[in-house]
ROFI-686276 format. One line per 4 residues: number of its first residue (from 1); their letters; for each residue x, y, z of N, C-alpha, C. Coordinates in steps of 0.05 Angstrom, whole numbers, m for minus. Layout:
NUM) A) X/Y/Z/X/Y/Z/X/Y/Z  ...
// end
This chain:
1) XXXX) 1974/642/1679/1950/658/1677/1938/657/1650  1963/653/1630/1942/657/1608/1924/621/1600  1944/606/1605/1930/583/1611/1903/581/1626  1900/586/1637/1874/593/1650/1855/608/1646
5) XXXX) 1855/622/1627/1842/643/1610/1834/627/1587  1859/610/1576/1850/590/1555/1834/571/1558  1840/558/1581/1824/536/1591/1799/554/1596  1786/565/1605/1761/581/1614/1749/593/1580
9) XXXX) 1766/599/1561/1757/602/1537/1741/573/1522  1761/548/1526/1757/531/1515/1729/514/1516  1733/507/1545/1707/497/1559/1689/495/1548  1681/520/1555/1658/526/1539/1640/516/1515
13) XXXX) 1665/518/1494/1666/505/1461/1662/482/1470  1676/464/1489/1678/435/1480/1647/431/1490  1631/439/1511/1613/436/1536/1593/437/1504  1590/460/1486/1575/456/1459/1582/440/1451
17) XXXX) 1602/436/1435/1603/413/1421/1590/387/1431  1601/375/1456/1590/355/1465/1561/356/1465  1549/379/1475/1525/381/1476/1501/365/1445  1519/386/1426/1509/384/1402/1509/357/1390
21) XXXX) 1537/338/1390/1543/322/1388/1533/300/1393  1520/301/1426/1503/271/1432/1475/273/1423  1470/290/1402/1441/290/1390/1433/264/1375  1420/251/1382/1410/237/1356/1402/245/1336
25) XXXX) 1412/220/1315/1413/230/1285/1380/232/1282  1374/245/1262/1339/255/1246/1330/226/1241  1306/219/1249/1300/193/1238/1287/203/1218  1296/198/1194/1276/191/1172/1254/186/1173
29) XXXX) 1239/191/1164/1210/182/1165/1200/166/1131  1200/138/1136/1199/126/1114/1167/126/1105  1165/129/1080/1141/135/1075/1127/111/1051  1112/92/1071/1098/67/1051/1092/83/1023
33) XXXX) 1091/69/1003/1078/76/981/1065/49/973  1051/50/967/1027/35/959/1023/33/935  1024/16/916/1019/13/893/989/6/885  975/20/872/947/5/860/952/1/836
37) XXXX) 951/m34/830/936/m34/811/907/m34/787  911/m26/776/881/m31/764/880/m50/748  857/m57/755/857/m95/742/847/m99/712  853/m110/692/849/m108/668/810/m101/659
41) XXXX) 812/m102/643/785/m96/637/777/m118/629  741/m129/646/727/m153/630/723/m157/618  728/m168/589/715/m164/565/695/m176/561  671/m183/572/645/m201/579/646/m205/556
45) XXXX) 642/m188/536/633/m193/506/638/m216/489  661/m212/496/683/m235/479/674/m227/444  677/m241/432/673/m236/403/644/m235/402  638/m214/378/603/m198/378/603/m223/349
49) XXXX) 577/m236/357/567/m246/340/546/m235/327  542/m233/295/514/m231/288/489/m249/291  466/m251/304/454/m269/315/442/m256/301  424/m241/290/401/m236/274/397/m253/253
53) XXXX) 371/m257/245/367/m286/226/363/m263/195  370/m274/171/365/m258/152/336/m250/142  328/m228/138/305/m222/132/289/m242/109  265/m249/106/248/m266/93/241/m237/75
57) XXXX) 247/m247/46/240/m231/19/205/m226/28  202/m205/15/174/m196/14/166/m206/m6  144/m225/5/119/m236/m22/93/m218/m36  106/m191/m32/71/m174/m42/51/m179/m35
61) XXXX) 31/m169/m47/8/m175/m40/m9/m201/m45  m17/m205/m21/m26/m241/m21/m51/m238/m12  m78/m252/m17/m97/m246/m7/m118/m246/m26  m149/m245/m33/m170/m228/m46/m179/m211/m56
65) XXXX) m179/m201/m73/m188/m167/m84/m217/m167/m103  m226/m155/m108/m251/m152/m128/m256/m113/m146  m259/m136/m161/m271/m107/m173/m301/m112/m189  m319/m98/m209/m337/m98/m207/m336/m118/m232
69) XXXX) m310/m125/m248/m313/m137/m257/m297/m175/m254  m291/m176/m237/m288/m203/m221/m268/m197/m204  m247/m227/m193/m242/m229/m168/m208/m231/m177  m192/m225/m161/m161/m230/m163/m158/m242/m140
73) XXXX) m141/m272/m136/m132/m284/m122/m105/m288/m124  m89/m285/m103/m56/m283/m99/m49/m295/m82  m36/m321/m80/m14/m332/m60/18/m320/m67  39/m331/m55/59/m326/m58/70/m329/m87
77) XXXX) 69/m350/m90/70/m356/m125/64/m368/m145  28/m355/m133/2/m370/m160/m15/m338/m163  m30/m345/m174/m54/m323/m179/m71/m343/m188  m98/m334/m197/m121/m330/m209/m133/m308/m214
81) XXXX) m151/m303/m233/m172/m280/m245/m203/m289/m252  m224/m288/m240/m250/m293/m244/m263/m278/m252  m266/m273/m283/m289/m255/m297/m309/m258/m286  m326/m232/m283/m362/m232/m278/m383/m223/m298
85) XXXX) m369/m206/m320/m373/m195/m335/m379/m218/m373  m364/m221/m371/m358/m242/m391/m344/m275/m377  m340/m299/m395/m342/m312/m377/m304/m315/m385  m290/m318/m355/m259/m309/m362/m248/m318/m329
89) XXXX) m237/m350/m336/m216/m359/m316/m187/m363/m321  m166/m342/m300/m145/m342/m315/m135/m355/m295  m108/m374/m296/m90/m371/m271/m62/m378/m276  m36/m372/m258/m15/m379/m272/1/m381/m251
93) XXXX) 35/m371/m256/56/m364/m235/47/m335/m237  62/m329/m212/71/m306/m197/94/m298/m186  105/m273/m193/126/m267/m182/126/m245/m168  154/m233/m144/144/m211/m135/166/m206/m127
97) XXXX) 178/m183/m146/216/m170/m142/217/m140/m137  221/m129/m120/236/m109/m120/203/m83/m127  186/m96/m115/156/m73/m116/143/m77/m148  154/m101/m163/139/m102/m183/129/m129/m183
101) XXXX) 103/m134/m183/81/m160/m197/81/m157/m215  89/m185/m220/91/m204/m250/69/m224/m245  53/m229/m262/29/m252/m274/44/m271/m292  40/m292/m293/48/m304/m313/28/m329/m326
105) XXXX) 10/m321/m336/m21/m342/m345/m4/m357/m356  m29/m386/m349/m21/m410/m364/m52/m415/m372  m64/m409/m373/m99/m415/m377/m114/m399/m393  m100/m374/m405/m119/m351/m414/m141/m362/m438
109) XXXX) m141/m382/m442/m152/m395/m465/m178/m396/m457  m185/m393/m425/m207/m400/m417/m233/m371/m421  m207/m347/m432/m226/m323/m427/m242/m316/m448  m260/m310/m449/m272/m308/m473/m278/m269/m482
113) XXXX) m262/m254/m461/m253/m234/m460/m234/m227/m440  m203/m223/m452/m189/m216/m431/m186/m180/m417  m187/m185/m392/m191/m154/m379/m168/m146/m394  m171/m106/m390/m155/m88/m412/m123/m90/m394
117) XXXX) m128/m98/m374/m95/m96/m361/m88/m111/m370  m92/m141/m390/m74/m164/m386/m70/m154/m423  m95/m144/m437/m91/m137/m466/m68/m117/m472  m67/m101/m459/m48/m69/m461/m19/m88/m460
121) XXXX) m17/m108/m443/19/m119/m451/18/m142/m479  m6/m136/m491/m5/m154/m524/16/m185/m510  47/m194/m521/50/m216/m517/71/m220/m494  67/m199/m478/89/m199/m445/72/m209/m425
125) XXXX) 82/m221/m413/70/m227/m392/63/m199/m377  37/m195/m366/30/m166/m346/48/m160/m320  64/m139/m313/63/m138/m298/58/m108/m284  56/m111/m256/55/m86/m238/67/m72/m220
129) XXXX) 74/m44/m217/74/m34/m192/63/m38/m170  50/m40/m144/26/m52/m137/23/m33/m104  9/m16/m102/10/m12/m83/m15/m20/m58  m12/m26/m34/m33/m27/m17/m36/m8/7
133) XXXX) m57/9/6/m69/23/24/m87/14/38  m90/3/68/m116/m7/80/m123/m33/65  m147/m33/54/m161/m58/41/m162/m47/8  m146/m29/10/m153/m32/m29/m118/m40/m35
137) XXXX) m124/m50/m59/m96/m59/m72/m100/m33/m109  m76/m31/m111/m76/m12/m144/m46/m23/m141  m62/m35/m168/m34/m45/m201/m37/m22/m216  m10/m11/m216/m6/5/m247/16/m12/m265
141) XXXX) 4/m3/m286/15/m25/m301/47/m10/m317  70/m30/m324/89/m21/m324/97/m17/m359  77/m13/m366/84/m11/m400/64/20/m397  64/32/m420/60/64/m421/33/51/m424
145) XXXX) 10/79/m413/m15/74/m421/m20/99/m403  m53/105/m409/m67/134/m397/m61/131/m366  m38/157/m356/m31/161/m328/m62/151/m317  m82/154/m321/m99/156/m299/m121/128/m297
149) XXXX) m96/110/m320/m121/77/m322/m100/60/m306  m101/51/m281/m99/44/m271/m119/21/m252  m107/m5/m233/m129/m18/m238/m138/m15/m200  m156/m9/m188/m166/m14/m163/m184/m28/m161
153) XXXX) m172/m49/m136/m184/m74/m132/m196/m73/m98  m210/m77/m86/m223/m77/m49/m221/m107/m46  m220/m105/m12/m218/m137/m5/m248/m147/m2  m270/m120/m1/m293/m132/3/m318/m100/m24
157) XXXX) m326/m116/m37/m350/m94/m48/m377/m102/m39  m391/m82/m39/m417/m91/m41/m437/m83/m68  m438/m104/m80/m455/m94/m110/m485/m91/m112  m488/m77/m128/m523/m66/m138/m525/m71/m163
161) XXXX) m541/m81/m175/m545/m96/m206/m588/m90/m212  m585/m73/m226/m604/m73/m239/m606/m72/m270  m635/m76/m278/m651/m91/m311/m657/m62/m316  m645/m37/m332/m659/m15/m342/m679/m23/m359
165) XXXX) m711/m11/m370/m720/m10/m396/m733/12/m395  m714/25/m426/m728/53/m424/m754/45/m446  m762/74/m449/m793/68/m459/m798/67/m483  m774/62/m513/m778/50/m527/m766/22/m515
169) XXXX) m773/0/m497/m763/m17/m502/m745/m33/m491  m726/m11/m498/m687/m20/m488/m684/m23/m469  m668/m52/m474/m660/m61/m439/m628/m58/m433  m614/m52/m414/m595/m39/m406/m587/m52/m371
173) XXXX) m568/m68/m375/m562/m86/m340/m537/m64/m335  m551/m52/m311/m521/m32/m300/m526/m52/m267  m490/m47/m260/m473/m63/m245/m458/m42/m227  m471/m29/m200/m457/m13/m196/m443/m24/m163
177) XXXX) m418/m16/m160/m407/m30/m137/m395/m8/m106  m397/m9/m83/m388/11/m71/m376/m4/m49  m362/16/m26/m347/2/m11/m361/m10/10  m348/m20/36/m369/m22/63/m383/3/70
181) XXXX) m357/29/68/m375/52/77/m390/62/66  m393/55/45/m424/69/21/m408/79/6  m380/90/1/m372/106/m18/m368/86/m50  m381/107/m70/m380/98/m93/m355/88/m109
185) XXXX) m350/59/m116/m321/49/m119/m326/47/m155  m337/26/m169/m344/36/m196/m367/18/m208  m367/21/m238/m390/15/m246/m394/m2/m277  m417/m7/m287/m410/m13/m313/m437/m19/m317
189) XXXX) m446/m17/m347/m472/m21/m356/m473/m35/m388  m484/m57/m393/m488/m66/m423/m516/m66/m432  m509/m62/m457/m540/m69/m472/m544/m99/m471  m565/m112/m466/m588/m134/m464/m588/m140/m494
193) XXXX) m587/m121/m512/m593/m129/m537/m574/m121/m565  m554/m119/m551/m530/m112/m563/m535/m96/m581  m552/m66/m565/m561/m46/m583/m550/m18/m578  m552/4/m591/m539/25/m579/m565/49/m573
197) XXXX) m586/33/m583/m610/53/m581/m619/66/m547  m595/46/m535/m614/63/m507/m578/71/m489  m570/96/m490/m542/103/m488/m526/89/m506  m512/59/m505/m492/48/m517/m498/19/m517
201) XXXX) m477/11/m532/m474/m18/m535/m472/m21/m500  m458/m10/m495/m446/m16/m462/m415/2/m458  m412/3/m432/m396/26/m426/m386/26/m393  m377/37/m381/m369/46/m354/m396/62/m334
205) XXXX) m394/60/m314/m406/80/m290/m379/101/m274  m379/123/m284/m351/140/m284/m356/150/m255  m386/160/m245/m381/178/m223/m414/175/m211  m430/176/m183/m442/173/m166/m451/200/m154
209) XXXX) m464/213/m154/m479/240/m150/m500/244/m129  m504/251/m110/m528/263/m98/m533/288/m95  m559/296/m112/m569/322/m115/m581/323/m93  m577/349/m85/m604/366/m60/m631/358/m63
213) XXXX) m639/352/m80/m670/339/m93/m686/308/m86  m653/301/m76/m653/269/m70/m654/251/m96  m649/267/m116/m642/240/m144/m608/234/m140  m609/219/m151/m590/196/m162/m573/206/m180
217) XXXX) m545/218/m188/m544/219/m217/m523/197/m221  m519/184/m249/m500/157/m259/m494/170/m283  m469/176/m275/m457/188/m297/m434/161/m316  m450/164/m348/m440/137/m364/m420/147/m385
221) XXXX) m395/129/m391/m380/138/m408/m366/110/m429  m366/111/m456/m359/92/m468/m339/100/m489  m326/79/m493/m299/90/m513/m308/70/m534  m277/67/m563/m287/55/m585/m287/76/m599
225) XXXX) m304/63/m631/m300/81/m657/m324/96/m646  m334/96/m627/m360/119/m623/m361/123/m591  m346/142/m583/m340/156/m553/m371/161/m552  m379/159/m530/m412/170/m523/m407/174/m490
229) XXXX) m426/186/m472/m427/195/m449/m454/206/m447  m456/199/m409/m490/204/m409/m503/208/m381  m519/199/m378/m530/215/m343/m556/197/m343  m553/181/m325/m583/166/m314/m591/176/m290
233) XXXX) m605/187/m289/m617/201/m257/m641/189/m249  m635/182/m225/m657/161/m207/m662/180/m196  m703/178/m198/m717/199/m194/m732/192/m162  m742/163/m165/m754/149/m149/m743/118/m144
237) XXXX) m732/115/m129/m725/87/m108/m740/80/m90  m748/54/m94/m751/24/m73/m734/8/m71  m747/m20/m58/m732/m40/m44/m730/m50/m78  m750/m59/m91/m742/m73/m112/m754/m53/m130
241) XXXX) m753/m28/m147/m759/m19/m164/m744/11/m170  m735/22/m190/m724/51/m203/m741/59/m228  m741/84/m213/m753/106/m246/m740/122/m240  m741/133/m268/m718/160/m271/m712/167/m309
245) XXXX) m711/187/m309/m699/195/m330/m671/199/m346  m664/192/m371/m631/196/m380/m627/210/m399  m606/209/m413/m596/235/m426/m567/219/m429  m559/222/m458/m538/211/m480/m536/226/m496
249) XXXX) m505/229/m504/m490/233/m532/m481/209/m541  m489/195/m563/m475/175/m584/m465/183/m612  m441/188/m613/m429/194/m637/m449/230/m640  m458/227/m667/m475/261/m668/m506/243/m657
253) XXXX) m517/224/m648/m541/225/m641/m548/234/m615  m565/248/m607/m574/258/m581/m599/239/m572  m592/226/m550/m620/219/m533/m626/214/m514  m652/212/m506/m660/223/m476/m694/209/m476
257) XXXX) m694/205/m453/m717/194/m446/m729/185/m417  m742/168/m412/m749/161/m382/m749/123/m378  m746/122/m360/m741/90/m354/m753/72/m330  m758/46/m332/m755/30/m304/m735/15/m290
261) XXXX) m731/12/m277/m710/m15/m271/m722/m36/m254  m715/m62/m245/m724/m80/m226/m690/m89/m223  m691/m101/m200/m664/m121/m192/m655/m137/m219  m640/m140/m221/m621/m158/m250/m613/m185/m240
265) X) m617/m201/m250/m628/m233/m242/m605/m250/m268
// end
């Protein structure tokens, strides 16, 4: 009996076990992995060359200029100078470093007055600062002199030249020059008779005036052992004729009077 109690206990157990036992094992579940690579980087570039070509030095100002008293011509590395005033052909090398013009005459022999920019450097060759705005060119010159003498040159003037005679006599050639747009650029006037009786020997045209009245004023200024300054006022204008009255200081003389002009020939 108790055998049979055991056996009836047992059963059971084994009937689990077996049960449990014919399970199949867990399948794993294998899991691909995949590798990416990432592919090197293109270096299209390859080595950076400098391909830019080296800059071409600046040659300054090249070109034509005028002033009322002649012409400045500039290539890369020549010049010339054409007095109008006196008779004065200069020409030479040229240089152009670092924002300063250098002249260098080989001809000045030819001038029979050299302009005050090339006198002021006595035995250096001239040179300049040089700047260009539009169509005007300005040399300041690189040795000390009056901040405000400086030289301005246009690529185009248009000049007015008249024969003064005032009414003792005196004859007086004023040279006055202005831009395309009419604005007053500068001036200059000599005595005919290398006299001082009518304003000066000769002198500058400093400044250009229009009164409410419709005159003219020409304001004159001369340096030397006898500073003088003066006022020619154009009263009446034509195609070919001026009247008008002036007005001078020479040294202590005072004078004043009335005048004609015609075109200057």
């Amino acid at each position: 009996m108790y055998n049979d109690a055991m056996t009836n206990h047992i059963l059971p157990i084994l009937a689990l076990a077996l049960l449990f036992g014919c399970q199949p094992k867990a399948v794993e579940a294998e899991q691909e992995v995949t590798e990416t690579e990432t592919p090197p980087e293109d270096d299209s570039t390859g080595t950076v060359t400098d391909s830019a070509e080296p800059e071409e030095p600046d040659p300054g100002p090249i070109g034509e200029w005028s002033t009322c008293y002649g012409v400045l011509t500039r290539d890369a590395d020549s010049f010339s100078w054409k007095g109008n005033v006196y008779p004065c052909d200069i020409t030479g090398a040229s240089t152009y470093e670092d924002g300063i013009l250098s002249l260098l005459p080989d001809t000045s022999d030819e001038c029979e007055d050299l302009p005050w920019w090339f006198r002021i450097f006595e035995d250096e060759n001239p040179s300049f600062a040089s700047i260009t705005n539009g169509s005007r060119l300005t040399l300041l010159p690189t040795v000390p002199t009056d901040p405000a003498r400086v030289i301005n040159l246009e690529e185009t003037l248009v000049e007015e030249e008249w024969t003064l005679v005032n009414d003792g006599g005196n004859t007086n050639a004023f040279k006055l020059c202005w831009t395309p747009t009419g604005q007053f650029f500068e001036g200059r006037y000599v005595s005919l008779e290398d006299s001082s009786d009518f304003i000066s020997h000769g002198g500058v045209i400093t400044q250009v005036v229009e009164s409410d009245e419709g005159e003219q004023h020409w304001s004159t200024q001369c340096a030397g052992n006898c500073p003088c300054g003066g006022v020619v006022t154009v009263e009446e204008r034509t195609e070919d004729t001026l009247s008008g009255r002036y007005y001078a200081s020479n040294c202590s003389r005072q004078m004043d009077g009335t005048f004609t002009a015609t075109p200057h020939e």
